[in-house]
C-alpha positions, -999 to 999 in steps of 0.1 A, spaced: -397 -199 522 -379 -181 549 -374 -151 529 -408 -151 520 -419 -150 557 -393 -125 564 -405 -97 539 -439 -109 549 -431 -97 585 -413 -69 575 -438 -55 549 -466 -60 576 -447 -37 599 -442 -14 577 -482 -10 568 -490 -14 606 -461 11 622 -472 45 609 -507 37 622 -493 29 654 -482 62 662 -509 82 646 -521 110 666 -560 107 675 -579 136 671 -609 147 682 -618 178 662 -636 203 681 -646 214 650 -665 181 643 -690 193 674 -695 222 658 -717 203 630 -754 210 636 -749 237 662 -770 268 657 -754 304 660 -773 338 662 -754 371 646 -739 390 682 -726 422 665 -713 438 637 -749 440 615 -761 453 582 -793 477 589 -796 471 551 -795 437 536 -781 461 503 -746 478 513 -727 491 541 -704 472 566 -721 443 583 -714 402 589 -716 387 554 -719 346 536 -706 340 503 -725 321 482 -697 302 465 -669 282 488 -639 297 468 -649 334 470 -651 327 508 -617 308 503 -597 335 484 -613 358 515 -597 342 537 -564 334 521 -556 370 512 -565 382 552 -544 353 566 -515 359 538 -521 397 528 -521 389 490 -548 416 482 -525 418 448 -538 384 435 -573 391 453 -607 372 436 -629 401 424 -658 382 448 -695 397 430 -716 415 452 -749 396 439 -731 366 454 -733 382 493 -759 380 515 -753 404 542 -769 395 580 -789 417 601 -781 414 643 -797 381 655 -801 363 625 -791 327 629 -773 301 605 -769 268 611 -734 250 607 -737 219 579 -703 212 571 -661 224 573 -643 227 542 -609 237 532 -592 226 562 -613 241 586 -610 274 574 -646 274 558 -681 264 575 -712 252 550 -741 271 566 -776 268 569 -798 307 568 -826 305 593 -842 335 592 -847 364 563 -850 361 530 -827 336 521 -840 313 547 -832 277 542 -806 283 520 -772 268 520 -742 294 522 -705 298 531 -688 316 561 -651 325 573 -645 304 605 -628 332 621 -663 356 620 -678 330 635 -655 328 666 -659 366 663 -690 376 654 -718 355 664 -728 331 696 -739 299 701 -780 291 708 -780 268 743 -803 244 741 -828 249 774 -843 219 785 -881 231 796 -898 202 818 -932 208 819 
């Protein structure tokens, strides 16, 4: 019975230690969530071609994007299908839904254009780069 207690005691340590010294985290990128961003610079004048801010509308083409800048593996680099770009125009805004892929990748929401409503992907590091985020004002009347 004593042994029984003792690898009772020990087993329980073992489960509780590692939580125990768990780091907390409080993701700034869990804020981000809901937040609504307008396009600052680098826009399309055509929603067709030429350089501008663009969402992918499938997660891994926006994924192998980002690997091959990060990495430089432009070798092994996704053929991504133009048809599956929407290009934004200055001052269009998105809405963030959701991270995936480790933070790398944001779900957004369009909010203006064609493709309003609609739910696409963007590079975390355009955001940061590329657009601004909408302040609430509150207007007492």
């Amino acid at each position: 019975m004593k042994d029984f207690k003792r690898y009772l005691i020990i087993f329980s340590l073992a489960l509780l230690i590692p939580n125990l010294f768990a780091k907390t985290t409080n993701d700034s990128e869990t804020d981000l969530i809901g937040t609504v961003w307008q396009l600052d610079k680098n826009s399309s004048q055509s929603s067709s071609f030429g350089i501008g801010q663009v969402v992918y509308f499938l997660s891994s083409d926006a994924y192998q994007t980002y690997r091959s800048r990060k990495f430089q593996t432009w070798d092994t680099f996704s053929i991504v299908d133009g048809r599956n770009l929407v290009r934004l125009k200055k001052n269009d805004g998105i809405q963030i839904v959701e991270s995936k892929m480790n933070n790398s990748i944001y779900e957004v929401k369009l909010l203006n254009g064609f493709h309003k409503g609609k739910t696409y992907y963007l590079i975390a590091d355009e955001l940061e780069k590329n657009f601004k985020q909408e302040t609430q004002e509150d207007e007492n009347v």
